[in-house]
N, C-alpha and C positions, 0 to 999 in steps of 0.2 A: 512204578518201577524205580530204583535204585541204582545208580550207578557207581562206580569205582573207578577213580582216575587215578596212576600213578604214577609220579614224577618222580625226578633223580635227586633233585634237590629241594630243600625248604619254597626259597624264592622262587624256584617254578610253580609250584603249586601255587604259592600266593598270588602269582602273575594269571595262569589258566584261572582259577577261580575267580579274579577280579575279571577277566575277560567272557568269560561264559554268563555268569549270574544275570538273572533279569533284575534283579533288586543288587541289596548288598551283600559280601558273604557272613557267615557267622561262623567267627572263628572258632573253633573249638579244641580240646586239649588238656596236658599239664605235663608239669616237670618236662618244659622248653620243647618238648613234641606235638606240634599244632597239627591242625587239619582243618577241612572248610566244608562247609555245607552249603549249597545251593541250590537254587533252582530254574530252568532251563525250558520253559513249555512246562508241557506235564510231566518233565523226570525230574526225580531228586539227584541231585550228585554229590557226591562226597569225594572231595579231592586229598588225596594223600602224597607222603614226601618219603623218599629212602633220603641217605647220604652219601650217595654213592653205591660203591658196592653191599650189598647185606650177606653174600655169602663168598666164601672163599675154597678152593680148591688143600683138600688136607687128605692124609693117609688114610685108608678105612680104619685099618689099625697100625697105632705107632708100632715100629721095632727098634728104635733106638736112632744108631746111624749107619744101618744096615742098607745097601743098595743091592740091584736097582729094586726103584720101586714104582710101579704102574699101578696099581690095585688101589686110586684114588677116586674123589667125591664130594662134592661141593656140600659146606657145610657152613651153617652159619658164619660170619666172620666174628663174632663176639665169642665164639669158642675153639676158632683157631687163631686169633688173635687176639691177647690182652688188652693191647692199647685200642682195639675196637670195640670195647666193653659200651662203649655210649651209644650203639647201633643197635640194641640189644632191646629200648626202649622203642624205635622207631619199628622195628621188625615187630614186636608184640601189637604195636596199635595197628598197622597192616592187619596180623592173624584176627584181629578183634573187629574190623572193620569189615574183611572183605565176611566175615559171616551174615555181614546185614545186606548186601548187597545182593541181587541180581543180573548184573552186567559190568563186566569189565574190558576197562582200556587202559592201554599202556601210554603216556604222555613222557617217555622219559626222552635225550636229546637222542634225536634219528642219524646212530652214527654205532660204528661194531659193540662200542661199550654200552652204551646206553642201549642197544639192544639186548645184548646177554644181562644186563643191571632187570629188565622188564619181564623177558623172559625169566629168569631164576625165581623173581617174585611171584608172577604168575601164578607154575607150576610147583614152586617148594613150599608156600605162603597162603595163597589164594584157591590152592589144590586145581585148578581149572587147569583144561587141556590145549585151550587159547583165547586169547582177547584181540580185543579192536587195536588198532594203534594208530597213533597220530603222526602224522611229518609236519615238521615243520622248523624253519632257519632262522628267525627271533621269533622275540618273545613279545611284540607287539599286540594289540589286540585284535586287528583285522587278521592277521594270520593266525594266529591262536582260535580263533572262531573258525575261520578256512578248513582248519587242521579237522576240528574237532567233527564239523559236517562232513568232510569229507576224507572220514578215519576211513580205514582199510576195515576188512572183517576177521580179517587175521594177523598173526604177527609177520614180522619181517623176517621170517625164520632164516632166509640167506643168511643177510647178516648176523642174527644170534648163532646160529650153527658155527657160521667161520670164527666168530669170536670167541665163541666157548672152544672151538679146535685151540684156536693159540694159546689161551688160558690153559688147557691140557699140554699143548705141544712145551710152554715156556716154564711148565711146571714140571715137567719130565728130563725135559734139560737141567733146569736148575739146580733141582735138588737133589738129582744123581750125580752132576758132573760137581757139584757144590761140598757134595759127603766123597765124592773119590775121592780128589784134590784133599781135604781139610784130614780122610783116613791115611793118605801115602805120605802126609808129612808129619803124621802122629807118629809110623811106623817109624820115622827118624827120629824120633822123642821129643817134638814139641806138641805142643794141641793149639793149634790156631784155626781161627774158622776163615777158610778161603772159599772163594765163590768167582763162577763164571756162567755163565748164559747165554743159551739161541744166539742173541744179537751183541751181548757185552764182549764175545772172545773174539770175531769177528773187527767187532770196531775196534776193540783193544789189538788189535793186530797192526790196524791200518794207520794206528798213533805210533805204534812200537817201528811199524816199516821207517814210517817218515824222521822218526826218531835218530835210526841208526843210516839213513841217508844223510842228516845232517852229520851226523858222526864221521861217517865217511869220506866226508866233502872235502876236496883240496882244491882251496883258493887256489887263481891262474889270474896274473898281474896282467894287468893292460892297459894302457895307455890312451888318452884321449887329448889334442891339440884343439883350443878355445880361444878363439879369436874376439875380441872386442874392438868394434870399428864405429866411427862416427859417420853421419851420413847427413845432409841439410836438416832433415829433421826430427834427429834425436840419436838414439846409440842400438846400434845389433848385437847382440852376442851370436856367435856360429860355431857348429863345430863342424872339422875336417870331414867330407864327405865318408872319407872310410868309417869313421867312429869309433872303432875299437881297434887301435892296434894290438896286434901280439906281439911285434918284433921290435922291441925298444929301438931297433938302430934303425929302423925305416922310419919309426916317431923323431927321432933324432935327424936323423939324413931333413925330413921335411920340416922340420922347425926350423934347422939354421938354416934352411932357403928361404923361408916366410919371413922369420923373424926381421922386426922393422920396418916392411916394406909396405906399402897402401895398395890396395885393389880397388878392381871396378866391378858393379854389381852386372853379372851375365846375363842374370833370370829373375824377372818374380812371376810366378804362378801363383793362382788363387782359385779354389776348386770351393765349392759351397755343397753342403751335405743336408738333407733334412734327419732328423732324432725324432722317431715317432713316440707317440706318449708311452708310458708304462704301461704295461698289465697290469690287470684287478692284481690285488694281493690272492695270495694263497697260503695259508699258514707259515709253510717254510719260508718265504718272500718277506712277511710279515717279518718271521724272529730275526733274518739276515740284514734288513732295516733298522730296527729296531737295535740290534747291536749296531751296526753302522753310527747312526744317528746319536745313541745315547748312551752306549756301552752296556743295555739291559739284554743279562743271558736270556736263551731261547725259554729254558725253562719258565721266569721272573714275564716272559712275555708273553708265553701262555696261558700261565696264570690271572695275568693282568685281563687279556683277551677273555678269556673263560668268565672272571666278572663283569665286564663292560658287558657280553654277553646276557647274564645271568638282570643286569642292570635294563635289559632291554635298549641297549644305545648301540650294539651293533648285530650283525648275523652271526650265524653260530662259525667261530673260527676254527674248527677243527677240517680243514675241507681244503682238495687238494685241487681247488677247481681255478683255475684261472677266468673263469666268464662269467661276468653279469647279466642273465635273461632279462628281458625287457620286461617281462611280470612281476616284476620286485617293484615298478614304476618309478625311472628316474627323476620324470618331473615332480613326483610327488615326496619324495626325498629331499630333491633341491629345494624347495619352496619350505619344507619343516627345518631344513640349515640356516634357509636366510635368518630365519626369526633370532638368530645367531649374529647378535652381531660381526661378529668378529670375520664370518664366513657371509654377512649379507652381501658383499661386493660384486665378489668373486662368482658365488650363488647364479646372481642376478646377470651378470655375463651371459653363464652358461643358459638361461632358461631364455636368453633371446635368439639363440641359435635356431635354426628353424627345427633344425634333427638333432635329438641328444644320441651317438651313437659309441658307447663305449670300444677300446683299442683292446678286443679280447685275445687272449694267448688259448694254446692251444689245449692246454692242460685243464682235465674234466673230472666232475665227480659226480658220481650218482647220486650221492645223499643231499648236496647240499651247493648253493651257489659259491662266487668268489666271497671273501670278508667287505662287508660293505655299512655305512653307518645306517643308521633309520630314519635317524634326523629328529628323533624325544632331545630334550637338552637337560642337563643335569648336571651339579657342581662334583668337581673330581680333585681327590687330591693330584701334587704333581706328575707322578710317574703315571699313573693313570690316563691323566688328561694330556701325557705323552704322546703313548699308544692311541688314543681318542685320536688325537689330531693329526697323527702320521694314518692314522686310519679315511679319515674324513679328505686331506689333502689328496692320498693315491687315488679316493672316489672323484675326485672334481677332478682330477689330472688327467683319468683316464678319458675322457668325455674333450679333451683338449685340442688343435692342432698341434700338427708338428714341431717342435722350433727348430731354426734354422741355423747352421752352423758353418762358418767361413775358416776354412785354414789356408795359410797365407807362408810361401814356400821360397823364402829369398837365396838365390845363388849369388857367393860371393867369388871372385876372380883374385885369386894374388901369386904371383908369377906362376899362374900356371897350374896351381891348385886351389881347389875348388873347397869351398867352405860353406855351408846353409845351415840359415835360421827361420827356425819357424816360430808359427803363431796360431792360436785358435780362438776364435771368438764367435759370443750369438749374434747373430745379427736380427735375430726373430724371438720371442722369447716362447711364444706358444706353453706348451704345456708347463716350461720352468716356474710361470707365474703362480699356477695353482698349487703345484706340488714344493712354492718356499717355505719355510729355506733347507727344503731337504732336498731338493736339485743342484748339489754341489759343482758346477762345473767348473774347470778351469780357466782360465779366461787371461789368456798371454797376444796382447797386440802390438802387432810391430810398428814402427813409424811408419808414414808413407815412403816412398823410393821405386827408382823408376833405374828401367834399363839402361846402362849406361854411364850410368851417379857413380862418382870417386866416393872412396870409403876411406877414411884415416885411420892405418893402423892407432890403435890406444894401448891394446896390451895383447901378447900371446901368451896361452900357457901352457905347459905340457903336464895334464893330470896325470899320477900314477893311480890306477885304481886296481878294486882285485873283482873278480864273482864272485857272488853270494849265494849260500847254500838255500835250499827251498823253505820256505816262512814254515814255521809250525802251524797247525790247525788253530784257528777260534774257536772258542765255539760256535760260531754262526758257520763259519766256513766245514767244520767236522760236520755238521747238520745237512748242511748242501751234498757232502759229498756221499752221508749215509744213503740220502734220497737219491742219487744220484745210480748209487749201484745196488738200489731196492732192495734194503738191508733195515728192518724195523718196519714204523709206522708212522704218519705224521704227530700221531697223539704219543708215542714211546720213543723218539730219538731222543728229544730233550734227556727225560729220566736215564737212558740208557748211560750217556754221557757224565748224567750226575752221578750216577752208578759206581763208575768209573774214578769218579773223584772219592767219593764215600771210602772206599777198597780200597783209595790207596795205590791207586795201578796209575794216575794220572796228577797232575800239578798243576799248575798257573793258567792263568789267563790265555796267554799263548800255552797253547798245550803239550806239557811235557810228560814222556811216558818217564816214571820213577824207572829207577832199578830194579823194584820189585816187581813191574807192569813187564818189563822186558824180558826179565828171568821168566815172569808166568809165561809169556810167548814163546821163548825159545824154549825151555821145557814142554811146553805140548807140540812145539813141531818137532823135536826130535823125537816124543814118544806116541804122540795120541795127537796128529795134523789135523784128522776131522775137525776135532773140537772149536777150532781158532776157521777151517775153510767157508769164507762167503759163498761159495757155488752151492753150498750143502743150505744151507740160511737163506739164501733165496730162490732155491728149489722151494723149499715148504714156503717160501711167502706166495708162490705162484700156483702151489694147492691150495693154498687158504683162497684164494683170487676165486678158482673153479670150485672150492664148497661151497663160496657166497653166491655164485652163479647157478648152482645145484649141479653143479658138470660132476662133482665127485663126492664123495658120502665122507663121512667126518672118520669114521671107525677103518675106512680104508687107509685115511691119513694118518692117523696117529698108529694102528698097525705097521707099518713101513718104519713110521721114527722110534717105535718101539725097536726095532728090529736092528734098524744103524747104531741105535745107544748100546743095545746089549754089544753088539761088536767092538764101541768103544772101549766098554767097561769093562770086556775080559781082557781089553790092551792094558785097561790100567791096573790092574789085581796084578796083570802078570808081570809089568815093569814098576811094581807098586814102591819096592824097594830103594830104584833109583832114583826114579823122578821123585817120591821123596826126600831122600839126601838130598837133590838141589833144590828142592824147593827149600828144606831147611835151610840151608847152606843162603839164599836167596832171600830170604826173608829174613835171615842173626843182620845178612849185610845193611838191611834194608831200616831196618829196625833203628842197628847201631847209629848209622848215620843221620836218619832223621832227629836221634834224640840226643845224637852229638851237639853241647851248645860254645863249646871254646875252650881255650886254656884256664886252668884255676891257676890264679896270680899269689897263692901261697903257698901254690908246692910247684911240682910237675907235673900234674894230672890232669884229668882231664873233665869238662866238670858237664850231667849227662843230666837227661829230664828222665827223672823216675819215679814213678807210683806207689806211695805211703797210705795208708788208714783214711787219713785224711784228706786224699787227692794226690794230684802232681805237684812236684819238686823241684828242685837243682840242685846236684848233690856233686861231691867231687868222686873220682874213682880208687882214689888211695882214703877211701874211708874204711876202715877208722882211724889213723893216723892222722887224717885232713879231715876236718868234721864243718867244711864249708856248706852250708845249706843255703838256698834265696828261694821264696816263695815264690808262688805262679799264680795268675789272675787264677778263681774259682770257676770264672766262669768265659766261654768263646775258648776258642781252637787256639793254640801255642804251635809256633813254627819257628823253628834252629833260620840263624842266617847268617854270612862271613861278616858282620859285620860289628864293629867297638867302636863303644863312646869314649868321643872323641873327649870329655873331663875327666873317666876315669879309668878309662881303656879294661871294662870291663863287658864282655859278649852282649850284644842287643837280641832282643826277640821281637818277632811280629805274631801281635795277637790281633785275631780276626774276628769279629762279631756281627752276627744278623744284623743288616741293615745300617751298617756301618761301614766309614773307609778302615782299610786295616791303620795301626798304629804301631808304631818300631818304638820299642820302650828298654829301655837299658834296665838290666836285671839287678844291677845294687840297689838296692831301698835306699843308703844313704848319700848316691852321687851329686856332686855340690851342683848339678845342673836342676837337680829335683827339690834343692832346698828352700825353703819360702823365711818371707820374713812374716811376722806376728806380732799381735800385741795382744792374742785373744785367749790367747793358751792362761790353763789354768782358774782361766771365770766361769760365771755363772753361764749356763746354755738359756739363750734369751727364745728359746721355743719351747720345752717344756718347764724350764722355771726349776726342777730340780736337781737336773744334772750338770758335769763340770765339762767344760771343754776343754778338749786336751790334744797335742799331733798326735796326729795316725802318718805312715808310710805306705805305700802303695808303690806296686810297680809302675806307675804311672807319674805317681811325683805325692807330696808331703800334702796334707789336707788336715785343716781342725774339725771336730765332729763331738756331737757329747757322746760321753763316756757311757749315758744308760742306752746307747745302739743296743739289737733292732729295736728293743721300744720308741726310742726319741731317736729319728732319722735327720736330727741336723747338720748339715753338711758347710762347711764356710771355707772358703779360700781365702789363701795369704795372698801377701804383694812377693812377685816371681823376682 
């Protein structure tokens, strides 16, 4: 007998295969498409790899950009999508393989996607009606073998059913609500391609709200009196029991009472608290750390997760689970850490405890445990071995006591008014130890002082201060808050997010909704509200819940959303008119501004980033009269910002690159900040021997280089 194993990825395959075989496996293959052969007892296996997805959801037949359209079907991804031409090779060795086969089982990750990724192969591929399937939360070998004896006989159809609903449901959104929008603003005579989606108009909403809350927001002055008083041993800061006045002349009336005068301390109080350890991680927990700690977006931290994963060093992180089952066996985790130096100490603690009992939260998943290391060791680059050790730390943390926490509540006496300073410190450190140094706590201790003690006036102040309008979203914190109001997916919030930024509806770090993000918002709530309403977005996330449960049929669900889009859609045909005008109207604004980059210092114009044959530009607006042009890097994102250099006061730009900090780079090629000195210009290029080196200019600053570039890539800096 023959079997057929199929995984999501290359490395999983390679991993099952190395874990089943009774010998070695024998790779097989060509043109970078591998597979494995082994053997198991008396069955042959043949382990194969997708890349992912192999099919994607497309029209039966195109009609152009004609809505609505439902009359869809999954169809390979390499001919609905170009840039997935390289899936096209993996899909063919599947059809060629599962013909030799006998038995099939699905090994892809046990989670909504990786179900519908197995299922699709299966049934469009492998032509069969169903296979075995494996569970399993790393990639270890003792659970990989678990997995494999104690596969199911059939698929996980819950899951693949619910999965392929939302792959329907997100495609039915998409691409209808995707073609209104992009038709109602051609009707205004531009052709731009707009887009919004199931969960993007939703979250684009909840950026746009808090957006124009800040907008809205009128600072309210207030006042705060801070006293500084010495005490036998050492100095207090306090402030006036009220805290925040409003009425300056009551701030006023008590300062010139105070002012000068020394108190006596009325009260200290001291109340001690214990801070139980963390919860396991659960993905979202993971990305909100993970930003915390190092500033790595959610996405960048899924990703990272997804390999450590894939690497076999930690459980699969896609899992919304806050609990460690005691079958993962923590002693035997700890003990493959220690061999770590770095964590033998700390390890070795914990494994003398009599009981290891994790601080589980309440939050569960069916597929899959909390994020937890396995305790294999293997060399990581930095950002990786980040994630790794903010992973590995929340594991030993949680297995921790309490630490202990003293806050210390000094009342101060001065004619009559009351003034208190506090304090807060560990006085136990418990779980802080395991979880450094990402247990940031604050740690403010007061001198000693006792009831009674003279205090010498040293300084009073009276603060002016204002309120502050509500923070923008993070991205970590927009993550929390999606999950929060069951709006997406643990594996699609991130993307939704990035989404968001790609389109153009969204900006910075702290998250600003554009002008064009905002227009898109108020434009469908004046015409078409569904579109943008969370209650509508988390109704269908709560039928997906009951298709994966089998409470509800998939054809009932997508029937229904059929049913609310068509209603949308005859909103938008029949206000097609107006909401295009402002969407135009919305987008000339949106446009102009971003590509506004400053004044041209040879005329009065205005000088814009615009797109030539040969890329982007900076051109003045009274061209041809003004024929200023400045090149733009070829390559990374270009961003307008108020700001001029300060040598030749002429507009800076911020150019952003993968994996890069951004760089503000002044747009004159010849600003004397950019000029170098040399002595190499004009000679022989000492790397290929025949060419001359000569300056080059760059938005970036002056660089010598030989003259036979791209052939001879030599690059040489001057003295700045």
């Amino acid at each position: 007998m023959t079997e057929l194993i199929i995984t999501e990825k290359p490395k999983s395959a390679q991993k099952i295969a190395e874990a089943l075989a009774d010998g070695k496996p024998l790779k097989k293959g060509a043109k970078g498409v591998y597979y494995y052969e082994i053997t198991r007892g008396n069955t042959d296996i043949i382990v194969a790899c997708a890349v992912g997805h192999l099919f994607g959801i497309a029209e039966k037949e195109k009609k152009g950009m004609k809505y609505p359209v439902f009359d869809v079907e999954w169809k390979p991804l390499y001919e609905v999508n170009k840039d997935a031409a390289f899936s096209k090779k993996y899909f063919d060795t599947i059809k060629k393989l599962s013909r030799e086969a006998d038995g099939f089982v699905v090994g892809c990750d046990y989670d909504v996607e990786g179900s519908v990724i197995g299922m699709n192969i299966i049934k469009l591929i492998c032509k069969q009606k169903d296979a075995k399937r494996m569970k399993f939360s790393t990639l270890t070998k003792p659970d990989l073998v678990k997995a494999y004896e104690n596969a199911s006989e059939s698929l996980d159809w819950g899951q693949a059913i619910a999965g392929e609903t939302r792959h329907y449901l997100d495609y039915y959104y998409g691409i209808n609500l995707s073609r209104a929008l992009t038709a109602s603003i051609k009707k205004a005579g531009m052709f731009k391609i707009l887009s919004i989606g199931r969960v993007q108009g939703p979250a684009l909403k909840i950026i746009v709200d808090r957006e124009k809350e800040i907008a809205a927001f009128k600072p309210v002055k207030y006042w705060q009196l801070e006293l500084m008083g010495k005490v036998k041993n050492g100095q207090l800061t306090a402030l006036h029991k009220t805290d925040k006045f409003w009425d300056k002349k009551e701030a006023d009336r008590i300062y010139k009472k105070v002012k000068g005068k020394d108190g006596k301390i009325s009260d200290v109080r001291k109340k001690e608290f214990k801070q139980q350890a963390p919860y396991p991680f659960d993905l979202t927990t993971l990305q909100t750390e993970a930003y915390r700690c190092f500033g790595i977006s959610p996405k960048a931290t899924l990703s990272i997760a997804q390999d450590l994963y894939t690497a076999g060093l930690i459980s699969y992180p896609r899992t919304s689970s806050q609990q460690l089952p005691a079958s993962i066996g923590y002693d035997k985790i700890l003990m493959e850490l220690q061999k770590n130096s770095i964590y033998k100490e700390l390890c070795a603690e914990l494994l003398r405890k009599p009981q290891l009992s994790p601080n589980n939260g309440k939050k569960t998943d069916p597929a899959h445990p909390s994020i937890f290391p396995t305790g294999i060791k293997a060399k990581l680059e930095e950002r990786n071995y980040k994630i790794y050790d903010l992973i590995v730390k929340r594991f030993m943390a949680t297995f921790s006591e309490a630490a202990t926490r003293e806050t210390v509540s000094v009342t101060i006496d001065v004619a009559d008014e009351l003034f208190i300073a506090s304090g807060t410190r560990t006085t136990f450190d418990g779980w802080h130890k395991y979880y450094a140094p990402y247990a940031r706590m604050k740690e403010e201790e007061l001198p000693a002082a006792e009831t009674g003690e003279n205090v010498k006036q040293e300084k009073l102040s009276k603060n002016e201060l204002e309120t502050k309008a509500p923070p923008r979203y993070t991205p970590a914190s927009i993550i929390r808050e999606l999950e929060k109001r069951n709006l997406g997916t643990k594996s699609t919030r991130a993307e939704v997010i990035d989404t968001l930024y790609r389109r153009g509806y969204a900006t910075d770090k702290a998250i600003k909704a554009t002008d064009l993000g905002i227009k898109i918002v108020e434009t469908l709530q004046k015409h078409v509200p569904t579109v943008i309403d969370e209650e509508l977005t988390r109704h269908f996330e709560l039928e997906m819940e009951e298709v994966m449960e089998s409470k509800k049929e998939e054809k009932v669900v997508l029937e229904e959303a059929k049913e609310v889009l068509v209603a949308i859609l005859d909103k938008f045909k029949k206000e097609e008119k107006q909401l295009g005008s402002e969407l135009f109207e919305a987008t000339k604004e949106s446009e102009t501004k971003e590509n506004t980059v400053g004044k041209c210092l040879n005329c009065e114009g205005t000088l814009m980033i615009k797109r030539g044959k040969f890329g982007k530009f900076i051109a003045c607006t009274n061209y041809p009269e003004c024929k200023v042009t400045f090149k733009l890097p070829s390559n990374g994102l270009v961003k307008t910002t108020d700001k001029i250099c300060e040598q030749c006061s002429h507009p800076k730009i911020l150019v952003i690159k993968k994996r890069r900090k951004p760089q503000e780079a002044c747009i004159n090629l010849d600003c004397p900040a950019k000029r170098i000195k040399t002595d190499k210009e004009n000679t022989k290029c000492g790397k290929c021997g025949e060419g001359t080196l000569v300056l080059r200019k760059s938005v970036y600053g002056q660089f010598i280089a030989c003259d036979r570039f791209p052939k001879c890539r030599n690059i040489l800096k001057g003295e700045g």
